[in-house]
ROTI-84746 format. One line per field, with one value per residue (C-alpha): x negated, y, z; chain. Coordinates in steps of 0.2 Angstrom, whole numbers. Layout:
BEGIN
px <- X|...
py <- Y|...
pz <- Z|...
chaine <- A|...
This chain:
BEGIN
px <- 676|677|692|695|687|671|673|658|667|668|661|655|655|661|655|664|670|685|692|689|671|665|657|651|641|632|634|653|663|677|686|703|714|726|715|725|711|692|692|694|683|667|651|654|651|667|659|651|668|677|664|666|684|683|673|689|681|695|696|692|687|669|659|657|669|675|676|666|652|652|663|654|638|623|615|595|586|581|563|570|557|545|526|512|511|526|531|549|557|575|581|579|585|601|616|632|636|644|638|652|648|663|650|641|647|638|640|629|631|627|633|622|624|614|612|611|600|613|601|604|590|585|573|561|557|551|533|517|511|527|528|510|517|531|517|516|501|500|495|501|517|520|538|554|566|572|573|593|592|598|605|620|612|620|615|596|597|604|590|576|584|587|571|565|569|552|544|551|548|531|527|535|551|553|549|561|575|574|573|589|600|594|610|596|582|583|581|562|553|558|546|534|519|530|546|539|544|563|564|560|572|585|582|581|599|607|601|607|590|585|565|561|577|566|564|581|582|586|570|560|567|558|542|530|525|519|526|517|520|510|509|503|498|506|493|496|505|523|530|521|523|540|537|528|537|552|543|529|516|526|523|505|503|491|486|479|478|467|453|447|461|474|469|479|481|489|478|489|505|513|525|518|500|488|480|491|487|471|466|459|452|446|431|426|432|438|458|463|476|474|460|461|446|454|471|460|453|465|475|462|460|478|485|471|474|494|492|489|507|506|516|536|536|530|531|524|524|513|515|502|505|515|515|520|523|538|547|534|531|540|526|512|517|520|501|504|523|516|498|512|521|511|503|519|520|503|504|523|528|543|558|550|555|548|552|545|546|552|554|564|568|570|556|555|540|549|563|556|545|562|566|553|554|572|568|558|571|587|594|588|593|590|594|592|593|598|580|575|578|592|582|568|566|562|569|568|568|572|570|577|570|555|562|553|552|541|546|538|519|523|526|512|502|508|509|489|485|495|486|469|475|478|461|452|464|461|450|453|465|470|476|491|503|520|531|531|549|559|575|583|577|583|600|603|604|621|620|605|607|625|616|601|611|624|610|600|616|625|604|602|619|616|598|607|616|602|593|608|608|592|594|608|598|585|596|605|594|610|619|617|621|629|631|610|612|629|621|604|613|625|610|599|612|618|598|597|583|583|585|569|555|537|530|511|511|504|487|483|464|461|461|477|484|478|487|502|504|498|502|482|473|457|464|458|440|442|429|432|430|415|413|396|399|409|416|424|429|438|448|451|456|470|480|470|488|490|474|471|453|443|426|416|399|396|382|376|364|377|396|407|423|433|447|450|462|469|474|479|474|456|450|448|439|431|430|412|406|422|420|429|417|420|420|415|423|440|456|470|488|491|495|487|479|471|455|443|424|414|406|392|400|390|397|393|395|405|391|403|413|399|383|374|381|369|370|377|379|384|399|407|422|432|439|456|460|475|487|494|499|504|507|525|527|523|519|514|532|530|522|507|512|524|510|498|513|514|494|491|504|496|478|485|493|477|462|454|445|442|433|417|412|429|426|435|450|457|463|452|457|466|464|472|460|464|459|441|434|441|444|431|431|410|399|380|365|353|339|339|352|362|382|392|412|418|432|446|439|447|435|436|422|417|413|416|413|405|397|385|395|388|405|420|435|449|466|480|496|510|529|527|511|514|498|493|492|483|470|465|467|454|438|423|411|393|388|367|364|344|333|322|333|330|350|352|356|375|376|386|381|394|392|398|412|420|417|422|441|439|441|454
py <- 68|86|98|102|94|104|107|114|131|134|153|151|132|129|112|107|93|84|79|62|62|74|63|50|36|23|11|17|1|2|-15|-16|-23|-28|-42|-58|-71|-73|-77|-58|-50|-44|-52|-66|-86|-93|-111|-104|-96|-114|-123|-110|-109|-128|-128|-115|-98|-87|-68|-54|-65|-66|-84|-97|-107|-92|-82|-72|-68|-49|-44|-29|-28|-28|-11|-9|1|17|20|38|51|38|42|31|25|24|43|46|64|61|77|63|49|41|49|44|63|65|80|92|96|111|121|121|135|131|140|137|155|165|183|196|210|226|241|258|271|286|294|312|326|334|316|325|336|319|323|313|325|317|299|299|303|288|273|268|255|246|226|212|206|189|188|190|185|203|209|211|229|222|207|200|194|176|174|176|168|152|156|152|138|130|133|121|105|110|107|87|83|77|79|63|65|84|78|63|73|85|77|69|84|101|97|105|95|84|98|97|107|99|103|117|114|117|122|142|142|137|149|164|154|157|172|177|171|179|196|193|191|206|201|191|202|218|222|226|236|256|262|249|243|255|247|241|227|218|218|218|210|206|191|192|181|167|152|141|151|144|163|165|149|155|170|164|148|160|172|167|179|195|196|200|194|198|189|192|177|168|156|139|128|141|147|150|134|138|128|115|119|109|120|138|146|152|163|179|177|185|182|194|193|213|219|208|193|181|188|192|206|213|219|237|236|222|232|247|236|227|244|252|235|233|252|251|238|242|256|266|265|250|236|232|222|212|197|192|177|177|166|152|138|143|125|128|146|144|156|171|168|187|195|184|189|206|211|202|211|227|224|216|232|245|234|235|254|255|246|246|258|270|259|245|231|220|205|197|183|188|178|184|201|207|217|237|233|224|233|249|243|237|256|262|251|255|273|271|260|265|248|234|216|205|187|167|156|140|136|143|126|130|127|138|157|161|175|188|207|211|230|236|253|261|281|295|304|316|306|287|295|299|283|276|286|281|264|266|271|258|246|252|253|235|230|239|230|214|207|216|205|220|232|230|241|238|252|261|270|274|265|283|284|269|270|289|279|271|262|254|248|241|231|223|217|212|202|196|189|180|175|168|159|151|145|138|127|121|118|108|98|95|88|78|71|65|59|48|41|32|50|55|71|64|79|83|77|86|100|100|99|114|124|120|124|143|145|140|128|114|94|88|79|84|79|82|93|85|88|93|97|110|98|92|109|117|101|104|122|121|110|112|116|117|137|139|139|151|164|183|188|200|215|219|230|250|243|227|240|250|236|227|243|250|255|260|263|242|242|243|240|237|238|222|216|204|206|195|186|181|180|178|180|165|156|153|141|138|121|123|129|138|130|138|134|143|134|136|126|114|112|115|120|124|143|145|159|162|160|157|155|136|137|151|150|168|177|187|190|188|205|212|229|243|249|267|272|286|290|303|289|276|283|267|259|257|268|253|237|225|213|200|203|193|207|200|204|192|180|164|160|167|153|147|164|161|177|167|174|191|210|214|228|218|204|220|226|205|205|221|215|198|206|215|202|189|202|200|214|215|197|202|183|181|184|202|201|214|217|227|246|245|261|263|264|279|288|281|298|309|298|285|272|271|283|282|287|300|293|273|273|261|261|261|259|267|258|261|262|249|245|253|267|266|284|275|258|254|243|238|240|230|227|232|220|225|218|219|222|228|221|207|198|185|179|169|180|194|181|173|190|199|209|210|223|224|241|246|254|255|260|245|232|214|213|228|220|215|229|245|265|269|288|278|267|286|293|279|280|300|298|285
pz <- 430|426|429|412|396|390|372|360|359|377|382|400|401|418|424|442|452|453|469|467|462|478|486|474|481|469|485|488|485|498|502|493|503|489|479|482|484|484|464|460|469|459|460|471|460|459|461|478|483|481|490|505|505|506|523|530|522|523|512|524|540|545|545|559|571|577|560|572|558|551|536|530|517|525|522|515|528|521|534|532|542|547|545|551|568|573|571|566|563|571|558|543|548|539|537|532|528|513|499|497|477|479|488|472|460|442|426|409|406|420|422|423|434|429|440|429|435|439|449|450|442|458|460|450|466|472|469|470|486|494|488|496|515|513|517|532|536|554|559|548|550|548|550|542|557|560|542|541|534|516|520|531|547|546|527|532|549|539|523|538|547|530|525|540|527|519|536|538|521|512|494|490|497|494|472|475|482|471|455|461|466|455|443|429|433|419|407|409|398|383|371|378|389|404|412|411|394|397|413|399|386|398|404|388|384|397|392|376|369|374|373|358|348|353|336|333|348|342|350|340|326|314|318|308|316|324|341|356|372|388|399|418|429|420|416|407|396|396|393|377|372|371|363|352|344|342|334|325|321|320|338|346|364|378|393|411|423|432|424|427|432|431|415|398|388|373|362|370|366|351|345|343|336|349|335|341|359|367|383|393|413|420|421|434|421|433|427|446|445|462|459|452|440|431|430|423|410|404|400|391|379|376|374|361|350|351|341|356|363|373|375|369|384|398|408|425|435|447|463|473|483|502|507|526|525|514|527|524|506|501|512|507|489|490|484|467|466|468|456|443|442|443|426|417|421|411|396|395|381|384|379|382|396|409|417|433|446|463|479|494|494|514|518|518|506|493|493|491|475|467|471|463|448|448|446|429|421|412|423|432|434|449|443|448|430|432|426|443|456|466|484|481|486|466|454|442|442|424|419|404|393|401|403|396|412|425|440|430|430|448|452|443|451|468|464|462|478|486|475|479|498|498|488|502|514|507|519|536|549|557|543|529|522|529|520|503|501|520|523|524|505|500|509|502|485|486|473|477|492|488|476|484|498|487|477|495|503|486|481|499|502|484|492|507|499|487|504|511|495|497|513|510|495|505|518|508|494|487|482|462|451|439|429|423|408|401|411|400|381|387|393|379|367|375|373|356|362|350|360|352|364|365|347|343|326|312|308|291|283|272|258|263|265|249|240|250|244|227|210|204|220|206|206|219|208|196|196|196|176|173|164|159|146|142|126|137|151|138|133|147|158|143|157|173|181|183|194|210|217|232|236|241|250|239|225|210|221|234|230|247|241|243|251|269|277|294|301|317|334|331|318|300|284|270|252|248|232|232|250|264|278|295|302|319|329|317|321|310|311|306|288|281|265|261|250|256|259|277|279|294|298|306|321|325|342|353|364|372|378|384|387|391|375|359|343|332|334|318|319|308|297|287|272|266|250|244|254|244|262|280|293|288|276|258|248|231|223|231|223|227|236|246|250|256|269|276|276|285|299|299|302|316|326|325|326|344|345|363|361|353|349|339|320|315|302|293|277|263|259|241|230|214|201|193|209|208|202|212|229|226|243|244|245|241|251|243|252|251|234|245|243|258|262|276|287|297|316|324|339|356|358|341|330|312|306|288|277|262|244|229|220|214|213|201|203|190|204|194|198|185|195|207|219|204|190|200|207|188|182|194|187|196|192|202|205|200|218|215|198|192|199|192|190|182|166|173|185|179|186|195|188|168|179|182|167|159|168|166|147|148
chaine <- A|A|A|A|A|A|A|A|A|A|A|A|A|A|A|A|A|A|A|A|A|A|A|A|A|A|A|A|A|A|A|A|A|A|A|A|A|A|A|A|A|A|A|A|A|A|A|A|A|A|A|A|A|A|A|A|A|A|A|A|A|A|A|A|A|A|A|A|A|A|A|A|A|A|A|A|A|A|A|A|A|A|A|A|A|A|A|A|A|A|A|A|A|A|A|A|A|A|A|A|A|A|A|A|A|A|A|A|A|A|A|A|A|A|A|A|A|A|A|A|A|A|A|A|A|A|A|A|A|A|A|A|A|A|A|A|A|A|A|A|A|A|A|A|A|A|A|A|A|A|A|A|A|A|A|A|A|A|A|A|A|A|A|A|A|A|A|A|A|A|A|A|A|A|A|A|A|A|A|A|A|A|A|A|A|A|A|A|A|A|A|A|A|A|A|A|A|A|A|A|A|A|A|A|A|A|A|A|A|A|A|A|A|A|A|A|A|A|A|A|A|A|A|A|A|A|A|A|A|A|A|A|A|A|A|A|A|A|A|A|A|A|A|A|A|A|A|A|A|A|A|A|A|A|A|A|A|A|A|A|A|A|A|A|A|A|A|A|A|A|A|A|A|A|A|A|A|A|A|A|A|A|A|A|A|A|A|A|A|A|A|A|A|A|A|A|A|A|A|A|A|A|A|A|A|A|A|A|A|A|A|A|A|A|A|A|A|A|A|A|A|A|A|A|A|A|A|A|A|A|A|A|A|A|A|A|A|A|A|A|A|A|A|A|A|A|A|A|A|A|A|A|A|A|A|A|A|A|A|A|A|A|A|A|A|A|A|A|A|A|A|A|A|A|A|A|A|A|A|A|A|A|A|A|A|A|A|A|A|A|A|A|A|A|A|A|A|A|A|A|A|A|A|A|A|A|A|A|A|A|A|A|A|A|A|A|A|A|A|A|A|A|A|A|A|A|A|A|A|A|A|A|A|A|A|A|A|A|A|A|A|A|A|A|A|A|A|A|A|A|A|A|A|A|A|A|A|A|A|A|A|A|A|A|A|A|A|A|A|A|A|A|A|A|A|A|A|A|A|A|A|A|A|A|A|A|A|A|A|A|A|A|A|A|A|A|A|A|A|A|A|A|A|A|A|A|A|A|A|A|A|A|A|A|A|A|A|A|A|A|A|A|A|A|A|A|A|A|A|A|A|A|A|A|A|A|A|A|A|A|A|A|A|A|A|A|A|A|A|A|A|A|A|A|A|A|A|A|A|A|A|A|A|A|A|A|A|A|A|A|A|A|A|A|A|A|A|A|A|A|A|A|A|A|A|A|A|A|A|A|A|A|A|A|A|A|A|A|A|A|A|A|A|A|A|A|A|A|A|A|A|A|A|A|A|A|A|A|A|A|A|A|A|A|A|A|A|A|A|A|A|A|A|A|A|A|A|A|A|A|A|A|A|A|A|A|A|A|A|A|A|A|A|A|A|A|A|A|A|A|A|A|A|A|A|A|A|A|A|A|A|A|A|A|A|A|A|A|A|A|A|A|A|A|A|A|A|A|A|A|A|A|A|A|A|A|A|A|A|A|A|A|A|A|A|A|A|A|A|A|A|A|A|A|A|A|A|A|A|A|A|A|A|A|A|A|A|A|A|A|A|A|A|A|A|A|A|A|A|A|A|A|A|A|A|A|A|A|A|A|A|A|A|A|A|A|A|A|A|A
């Protein structure tokens, strides 16, 4: 079956055709002229066989008098390219054309070719003043017939007449035949929503993990965390998905894309969190990334909440439906290839990479955006994964380490007022922008041009064959590729994607999940110790330098401090008098089991920034203070200041901040208590008495951010306290913020708290 045995430790897995399989037929059964008499041939009753040869049936002779009856298998009809009423398409009827497998070159583990940037320095003399004079707009041009600049003219001239199967095939016969002949169709999407995710599994692979591994990259690998990619134009969300089930929530992900029907589903998805994804759709809010408002928006929200850096790196996979045009569908494309990159140019951090879909690249305009992308890169990538179907026009730029460079704001720059051209453009008949880089340009870069055409005509005769497969497929319904499912378990294996089906996760409650993680969930009760006293401060602070403390909301008449727990999905719950209850608008990662308060901040306001914004606004804030729990990271065994460093990272990646109707999480600021009087964390108000903590400003246009202290919470965190010990350990002490309170009785002065830790 195969010219040479596959074994497990194979390197590039080389599946091909032996000579005698090329043409396998499940209807091939060729007469062998050597079987001796009718009893040895297959699938004929011997009783029947007697009774003929008794009435003069001889082997090989037809029936009747004259043995004048036929002597070969009568063959199904196949109704091949017939539609109603009697129309038949000539171009479909049966074949007895055989499919040449050899044609087909296959290899698990593709090879990637990169193209360095070896551009010479004198490009920075390539200003935006000059960029500007290189577009060239006209009248729409629906054609690609004459594009052979960088391509061999027979490559395209058989990519287009090729492409005609599209045009004699319905949606029935097109998914028949191509479920039957893509040799890596049987792959699915295994357990992801969709095939999306495998198509970034492999592309992945091939670059030798150079996405999900970015935090081992040199540039990146000093990182705090988390790390931050975008997703565009890419509903349901299968990239991610990826991401995301690989990584956990150590990366962050953003997302623009369309709503309604080609929205992101995540909260689908049975193998990752959505917790660490945030959607986001422009400033128009209906996610369309042509339009340059959307573009602006989405920048300024996620160059903000990634520590003002942007992105490690993006993904695009924009398309839509071309049933009809499948000819034209680079130049019907071309708006989203251009709105796609000038995105990953914006919120792309230096160093960082970007990967989008492609379809044909022929045009002047396509071409010279690859230029342009090539320019900001340290190397780019043109490549087809096997997770791409052979017959379609589909694959993926990859661009590798963003440079730090003049000549990249340039670009960015020029991208813009392409992008702006077009969204002007968008609706006259009569106008378009036909070329961004001049062909002299392009051809002046060796390199370059060797590659692209090098890429167009190997890409396009690849496609050609796909597209003859295709046809042969639907031709004859009888041929099978019988290699899909050795195909599937060597690909799924060089992409370390485990053979597993589509399994819901098991859904736990909060009851369930405290049970899970802990021998005596009752723990989870015990109450903060109280010190109401100077003489019980003494003793129980001997040695301040074990303490750490944080400032809390909560007061003697309301105590919100108390475990939260995420179960999947978006729901979390907060134990509140032995209850689990439901909290609306929080999303945890599935598994988490932390403590903390819910606090109303006080947002203050940059007017400078917004004009036409309020002074303050108030917004909710879950305050984490400890972590038994962190998805699938358990911290119970952990020091406290190692738990602090997994909490502020968790924070980061599931704070939404840019969805204002998501609850706020972030972790309380801890300060060791010998500090208190000389850096105390609140400050009181001279006029109302009132205590106040002020916050690290995490919103967007905000001046500061703050809110109402009542309490102090002491935690014992040296190197001998798990999670446990710290938690039954705590202190709580209520600070007097007004004369003549009712609770004074259990409140301290802050003013004797520090003089207290003075004369220790």
């Amino acid at each position: 079956m195969f010219s040479r045995p596959l074994n497990e430790n194979d390197d590039l897995y080389d599946v091909s055709v032996g000579p005698q399989l090329k043409n396998f037929n499940i209807y091939d059964a060729e007469p062998d002229t050597s079987i001796p008499n009718g009893n040895d041939i297959p699938f004929v009753d011997d009783k029947a066989m007697r009774i003929m040869q008794r009435m003069g049936y001889k082997t090989g002779s037809g029936l009747g008098k004259n043995e004048q009856g036929i002597t070969e298998a009568i063959k199904v009809p196949l109704h091949l390219g017939q539609r109603g009423l009697g129309l038949t398409i000539k171009t479909l009827s049966g074949s007895e054309e055989k499919w040449d497998s050899s044609k087909e070159i296959i290899q698990v583990q593709e090879q990637i070719s990169w193209l360095e940037n070896k551009q010479s320095e004198d490009r920075d003399t390539i200003t935006f003043t000059k960029m500007i004079t290189w577009m060239k707009e006209g009248l729409p041009n629906y054609s690609i017939e004459n594009e052979y600049n960088f391509c061999n003219k027979t490559v395209l001239d058989r990519v287009i007449e090729a492409k005609n199967i599209f045009d004699e095939l319905d949606l029935v016969e097109l998914c028949h035949a191509r479920t039957k002949s893509n040799p890596f169709e049987t792959i699915k999407s295994a357990f992801f929503m969709n095939r999306a995710a495998l198509k970034m599994a492999n592309i992945d692979a091939v670059t030798n993990f150079m996405f999900t591994n970015i935090d081992q990259n040199i540039h990146h690998s000093g990182s705090t965390g988390p790390y931050y990619f975008a997703d565009v134009c890419a509903g349901p969300g299968g990239f991610s998905e990826y991401i995301l089930w690989r990584k956990g929530w150590l990366f962050k992900g953003f997302g623009l894309t369309l709503r309604d029907e080609n929205d992101f589903k995540l909260q689908e998805s049975m193998c990752a969190s959505p917790a660490t994804f945030q959607a986001l759709y422009g400033a128009r809010g209906d996610g369309n990334v042509c339009c340059p408002d959307n573009i602006r928006d989405f920048k300024r929200k996620v160059v903000h909440e990634s520590d003002g850096e942007g992105v490690h790196f993006m993904m695009s996979d924009g398309g839509f439906s071309v049933e009809g045009n499948e000819n034209i569908q680079e130049i019907l494309s071309k708006n989203i290839y251009v709105c796609q990159c000038l995105v990953a140019l914006e919120v792309v951090r230096t160093h960082g990479h970007f990967v989008t879909k492609l379809f044909d690249v022929f045009t002047s305009f396509s071409v010279g955006l690859l230029y342009l992308m090539y320019s900001c890169f340290e190397k780019v990538a043109i490549l087809k994964p096997n997770s791409s179907r052979p017959a379609n026009s589909e694959r993926y730029l990859i661009c590798y380490s963003l440079k730090a460079d003049p000549i990249v704001q340039n670009i960015k720059k020029y991208l813009w007022t392409i992008v702006e051209r077009l969204w002007e453009l968008r609706n006259d008949p009569e106008g378009d922008v036909l070329e961004i880089v001049p062909l002299e340009v392009i051809k002046a870069d060796a390199n370059f041009f060797s590659y692209i055409s090098e890429s167009n005509n190997k890409l396009g005769t690849r496609q050609v064959v796909g597209l003859q497969k295709l046809a042969a497929f639907c031709r004859d319904p009888s041929l099978v590729e019988f290699r899909q499912e050795e195909l599937r378990k060597k690909c799924l294996k060089f992409w370390r994607i485990p053979d597993l089906g589509k399994v819901p996760q098991v859904q736990l409650t909060a009851e369930e999940l405290s049970s899970l993680l802990l021998d005596k969930p009752e723990i989870l009760q015990v109450q903060a110790r109280e010190v109401n006293d100077l003489q019980t401060f003494k003793s129980t602070f001997s040695d301040v330098s074990d303490w750490y403390y944080c400032v809390m909301h909560s007061s003697i008449q309301s105590n919100n401090c108390c475990f939260y727990a995420g179960v999947g999905s978006t729901k979390a719950y907060r134990l509140q008098r032995r209850k689990w209850v439901r909290v609306k608008n929080l999303h945890l990662v599935k598994g988490t089991l932390l403590y903390g308060e819910l606090v109303k901040e006080v947002n203050v306001f940059n007017k400078s920034v917004d004009v036409n914004s309020d002074a303050q606004s108030t917004r909710f804030s879950l305050q984490v203070v400890d972590a038994l729990r962190l998805g699938d990271k358990s911290l119970s065994n952990l020091r406290f200041k190692e738990r602090m460093e997994m909490l502020h990272l968790y924070c980061k990646s599931v704070n939404k901040e840019s969805s204002p109707n998501c609850t706020r999480i972030r972790p309380k600021i801890m300060g060791d208590l010998s500090s208190l009087p000389s850096k105390p964390l609140l400050k009181k108000d001279k006029l109302t008495g009132v205590y106040t903590s002020s916050l690290p400003v995490i919103g967007y246009n905000t001046f500061s951010e703050m809110f109402n202290a009542n309490s102090l919470l002491l935690l014992k965190t040296n190197d001998n306290q798990s999670f446990y010990s710290t938690f039954v350990l705590r202190v709580q002490i209520f600070i007097r913020s007004k004369e003549g309170q009712g609770e004074d009785d259990r409140c301290f002065r802050l003013e004797d708290v520090i003089a207290q830790l003075q004369a220790e």
